[in-house]
C-alpha positions in Angstrom: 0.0 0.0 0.0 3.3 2.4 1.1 4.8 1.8 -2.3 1.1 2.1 -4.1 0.8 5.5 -2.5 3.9 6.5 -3.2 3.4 5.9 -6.7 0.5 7.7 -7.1 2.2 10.7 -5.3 5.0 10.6 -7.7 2.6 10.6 -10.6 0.9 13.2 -9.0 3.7 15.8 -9.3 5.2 15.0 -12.7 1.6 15.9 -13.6 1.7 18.5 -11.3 4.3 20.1 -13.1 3.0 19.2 -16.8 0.2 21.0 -16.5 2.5 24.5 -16.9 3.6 23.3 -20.1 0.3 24.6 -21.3 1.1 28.3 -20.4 4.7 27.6 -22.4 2.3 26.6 -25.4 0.4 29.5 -25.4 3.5 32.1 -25.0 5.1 30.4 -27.7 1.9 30.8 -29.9 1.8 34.2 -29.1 5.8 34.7 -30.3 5.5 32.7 -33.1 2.1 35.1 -34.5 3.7 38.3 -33.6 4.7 38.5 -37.5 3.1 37.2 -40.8 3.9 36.1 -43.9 3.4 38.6 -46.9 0.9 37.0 -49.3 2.7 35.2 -51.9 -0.2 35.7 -54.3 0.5 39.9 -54.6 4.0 40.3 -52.9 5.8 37.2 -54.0 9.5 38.9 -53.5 8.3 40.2 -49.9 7.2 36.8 -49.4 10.7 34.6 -50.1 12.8 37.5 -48.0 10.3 36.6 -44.9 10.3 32.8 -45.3 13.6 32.6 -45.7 14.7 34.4 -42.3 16.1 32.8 -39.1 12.8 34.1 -37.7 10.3 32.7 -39.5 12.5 29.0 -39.3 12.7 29.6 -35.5 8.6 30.3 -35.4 7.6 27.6 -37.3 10.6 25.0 -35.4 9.7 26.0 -32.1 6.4 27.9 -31.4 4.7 25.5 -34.3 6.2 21.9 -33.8 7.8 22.1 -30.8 4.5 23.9 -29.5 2.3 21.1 -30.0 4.4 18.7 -28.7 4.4 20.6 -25.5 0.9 21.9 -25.6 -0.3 18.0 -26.3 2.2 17.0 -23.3 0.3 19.4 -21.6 -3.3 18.3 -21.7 -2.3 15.1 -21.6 -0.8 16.1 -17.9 -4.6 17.7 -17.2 -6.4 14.8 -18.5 -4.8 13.0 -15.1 -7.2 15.5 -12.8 -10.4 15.9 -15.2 -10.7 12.4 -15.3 -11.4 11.9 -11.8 -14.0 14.9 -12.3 -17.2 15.7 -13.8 -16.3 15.9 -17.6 -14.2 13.1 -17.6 -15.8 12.0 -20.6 -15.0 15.4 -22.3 -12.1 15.9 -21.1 -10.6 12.7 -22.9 -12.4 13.4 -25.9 -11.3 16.9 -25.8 -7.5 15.6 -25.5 -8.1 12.8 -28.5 -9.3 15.2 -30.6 -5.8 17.6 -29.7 -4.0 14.7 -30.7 -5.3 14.1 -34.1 -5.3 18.1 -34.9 -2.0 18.4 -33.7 -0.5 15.5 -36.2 -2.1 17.1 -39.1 -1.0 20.4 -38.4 2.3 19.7 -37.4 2.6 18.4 -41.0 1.7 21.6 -42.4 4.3 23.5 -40.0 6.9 21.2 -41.3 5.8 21.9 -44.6 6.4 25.6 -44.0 9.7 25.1 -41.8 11.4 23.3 -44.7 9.8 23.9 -47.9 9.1 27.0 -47.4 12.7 28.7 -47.2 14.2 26.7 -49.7 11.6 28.3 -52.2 12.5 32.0 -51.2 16.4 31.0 -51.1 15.8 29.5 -54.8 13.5 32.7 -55.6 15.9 35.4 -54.8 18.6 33.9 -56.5 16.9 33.8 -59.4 14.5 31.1 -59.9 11.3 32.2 -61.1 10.0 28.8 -61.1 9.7 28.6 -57.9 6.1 30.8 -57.7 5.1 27.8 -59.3 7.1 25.5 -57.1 5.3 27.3 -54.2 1.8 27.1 -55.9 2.4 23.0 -55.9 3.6 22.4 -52.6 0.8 24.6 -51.3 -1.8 22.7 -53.6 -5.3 20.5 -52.4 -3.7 17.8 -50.7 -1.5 20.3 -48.0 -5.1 22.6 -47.9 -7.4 19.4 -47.2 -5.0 18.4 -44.7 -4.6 21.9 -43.4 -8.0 22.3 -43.3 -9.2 19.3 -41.2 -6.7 20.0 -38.8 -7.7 23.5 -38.1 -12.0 22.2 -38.0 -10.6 19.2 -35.3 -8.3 21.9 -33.3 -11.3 24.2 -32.9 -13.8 21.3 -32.1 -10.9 20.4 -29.4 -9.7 23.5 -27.8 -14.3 23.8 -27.1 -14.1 20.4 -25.6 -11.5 20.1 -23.2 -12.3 23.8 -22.3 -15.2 23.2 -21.4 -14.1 19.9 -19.8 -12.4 22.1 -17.9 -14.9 24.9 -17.0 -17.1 22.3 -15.9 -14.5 20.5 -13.0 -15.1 23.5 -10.5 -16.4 27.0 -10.4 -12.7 28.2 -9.7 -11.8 27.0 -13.4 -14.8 28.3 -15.4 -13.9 31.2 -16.7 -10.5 29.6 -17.7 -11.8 27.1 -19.1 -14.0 28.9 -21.0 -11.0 31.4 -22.1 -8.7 28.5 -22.6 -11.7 27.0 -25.3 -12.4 30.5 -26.9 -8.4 31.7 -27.1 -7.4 29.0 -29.0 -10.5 28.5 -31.3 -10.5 32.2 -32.2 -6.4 31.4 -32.6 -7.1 29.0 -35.3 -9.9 30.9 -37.0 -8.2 34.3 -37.5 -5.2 32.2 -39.0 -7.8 32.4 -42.5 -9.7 35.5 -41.2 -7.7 38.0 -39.4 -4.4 37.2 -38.9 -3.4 40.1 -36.4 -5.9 38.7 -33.8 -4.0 35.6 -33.4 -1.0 36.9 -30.5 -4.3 38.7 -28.6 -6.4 35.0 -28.8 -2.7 33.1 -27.8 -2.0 35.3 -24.8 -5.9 34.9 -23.5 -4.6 31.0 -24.2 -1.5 31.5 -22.1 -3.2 34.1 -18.8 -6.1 31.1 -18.9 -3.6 28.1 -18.5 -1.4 29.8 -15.7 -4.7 29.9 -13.8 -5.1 26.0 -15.0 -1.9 25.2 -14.1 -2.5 26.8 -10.4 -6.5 25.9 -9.3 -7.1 22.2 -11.5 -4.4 20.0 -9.2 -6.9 21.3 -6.3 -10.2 21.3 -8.0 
């Protein structure tokens, strides 16, 4: 029973402590939307200067990949307290759903990470073909995938933030800002691009409060 207990306490604190890697997530959104891309439809030369920068590599490397990993880490870590509570059921469904979203999106981030700066290298030293190039690699296959990934990250950032809204009346309101930052996240990546760092660092300010009231709900 000693060494059951003692178990439990030590898987206790490793969640514990990976439930702040969803505050990392959300700051490293928030970094990694603080610039944009110019559109490569009108401003094609703009376009290859930006992706081929150390900045847009390091966005897409760390706040993009990297950021999912930890951000899936993450709920995974919360899924160890919500499933004792209320929305147990949601919860896990909310942190399935992350999983799937996050696979097909992280292909589209390595997409951009590697394909992308190669093009604007090969642009800008001369290589006109590579609007085309661009044209192909961004073509129905990447957009379907793209696509479904951004419907299932929506669908999960409502579910598990709500999972988590409906543990305790301490986490509501996170919960609920946790949900609606991300969703509005992925949304204004098509819509309104600028609103994405604003929805990230609602993300990030609602998962500190996770990370502090949820081990105690």
């Amino acid at each position: 029973m000693t060494a059951g207990r003692g178990a439990t306490s030590r898987v206790r604190s490793v969640a514990r402590a990976g439930l702040w890697l969803l505050p990392v997530y959300g700051l490293l959104l928030t970094l990694s939307t603080l610039t944009h891309q110019p559109d490569p439809a009108t401003e094609f030369e703009e376009y290859a200067r930006y992706v081929s920068t150390d900045v847009f590599l390091a966005s897409h490397l760390v706040g993009s990949i990297l950021g999912a990993g930890l951000g899936l880490a993450g709920i995974v870590s919360a899924l160890y307290f919500l499933l004792s509570g209320p929305a147990a059921v949601s919860a896990l469904v909310g942190v399935a759903l992350t999983a799937v979203a996050n696979v097909l999106l992280t292909a589209v981030f390595a997409a951009a990470a590697f394909a992308q700066p190669a093009i604007g290298r090969a642009f800008l030293a001369g290589d006109e073909g590579m609007r085309a190039f661009n044209d192909d690699v961004y073509g129905p296959p990447l957009l379907l995938t793209a696509g479904v990934g951004l419907l299932l990250f929506v669908a999960a950032a409502a579910v598990f933030g709500r999972a988590v809204a409906r543990t305790s009346s301490r986490l509501r309101w996170s919960g609920i800002g946790y949900g609606a930052g991300l969703g509005v996240f992925a949304v204004a990546a098509l819509t309104f691009e600028v609103a994405q760092p604003v929805a990230a660092a609602v993300t990030t300010v609602s998962a500190v409060v996770i990370s502090l009231r949820l081990p105690d709900a």
